[in-house]
C-alpha positions in Angstrom: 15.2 5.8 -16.1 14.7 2.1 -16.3 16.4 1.1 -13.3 15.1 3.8 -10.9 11.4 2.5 -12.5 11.9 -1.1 -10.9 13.0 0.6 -7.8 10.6 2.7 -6.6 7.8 0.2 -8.2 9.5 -2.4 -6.0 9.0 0.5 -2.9 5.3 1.4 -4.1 4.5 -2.6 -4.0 6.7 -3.6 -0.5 4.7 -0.1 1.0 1.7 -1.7 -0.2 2.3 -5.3 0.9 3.0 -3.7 4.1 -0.6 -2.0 4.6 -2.1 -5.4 3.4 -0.2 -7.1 6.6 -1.7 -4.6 8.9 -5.0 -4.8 7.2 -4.8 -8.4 8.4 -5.4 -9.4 4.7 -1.9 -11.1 4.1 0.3 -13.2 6.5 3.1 -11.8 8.3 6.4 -12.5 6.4 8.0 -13.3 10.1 5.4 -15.6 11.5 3.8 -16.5 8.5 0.2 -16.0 10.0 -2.5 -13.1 9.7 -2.4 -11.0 13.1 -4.8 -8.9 14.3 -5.9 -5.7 11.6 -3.3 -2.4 12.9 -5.5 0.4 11.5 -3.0 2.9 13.2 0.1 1.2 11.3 -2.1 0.9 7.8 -3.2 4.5 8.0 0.4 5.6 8.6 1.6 3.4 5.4 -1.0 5.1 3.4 0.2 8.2 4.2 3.9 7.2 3.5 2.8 6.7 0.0 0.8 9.8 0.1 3.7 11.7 0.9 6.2 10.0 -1.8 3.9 11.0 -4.5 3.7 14.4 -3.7 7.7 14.7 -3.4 8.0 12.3 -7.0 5.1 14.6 -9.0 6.4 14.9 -12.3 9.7 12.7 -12.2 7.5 9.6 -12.5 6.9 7.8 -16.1 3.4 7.0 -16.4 3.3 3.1 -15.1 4.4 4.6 -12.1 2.1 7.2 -11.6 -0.7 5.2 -12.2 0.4 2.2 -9.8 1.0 4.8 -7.1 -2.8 6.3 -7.9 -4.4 2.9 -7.8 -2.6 1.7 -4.8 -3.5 4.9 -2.8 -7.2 4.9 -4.1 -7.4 0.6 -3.2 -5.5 1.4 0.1 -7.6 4.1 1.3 -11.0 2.3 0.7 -9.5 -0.7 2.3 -8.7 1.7 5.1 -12.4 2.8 5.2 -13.7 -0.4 5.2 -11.9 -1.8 7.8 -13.0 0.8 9.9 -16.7 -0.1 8.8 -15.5 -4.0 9.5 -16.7 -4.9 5.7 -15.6 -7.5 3.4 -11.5 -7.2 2.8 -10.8 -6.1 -1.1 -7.9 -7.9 -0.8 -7.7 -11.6 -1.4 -3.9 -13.2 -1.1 
């Protein structure tokens, strides 16, 4: 159990870091600037991590569960607020 734990938090937390970069909130890896916000491409990595907690209900140890909760809950209203062009909830 311990070793699939740091996996799929390591997934959970590159997914996330992946919806920050289309937020526009966190450099590209590859250019190593902030481009333009992709609310198309964030939308579609929130619903990536939708998706793997409904297939991993119930074969994740707590931690996990509650990382993948908080991430989708700070993701989504992120998601919301860019569309409302407010302040970004996430600082680098």
């Amino acid at each position: 159990p311990f070793a699939s734990a740091r996996v799929s938090r390591w997934i959970v937390l590159s997914l996330a870091s992946t919806a920050a970069v289309h937020f526009g909130d966190l450099p590209d890896p590859a250019t190593g600037s902030k481009g333009q916000a992709d609310l198309d491409a964030a939308s579609r990595i929130i619903e990536v991590l939708a998706m793997l907690q409904q297939k991993t209900k119930g074969n994740l140890i707590k931690e996990e569960e509650r990382l993948v909760d908080d991430l989708l809950y700070e993701l989504r209203l992120r998601y919301v607020q860019a569309q409302q062009d407010d302040k970004r909830i996430i600082e680098p």
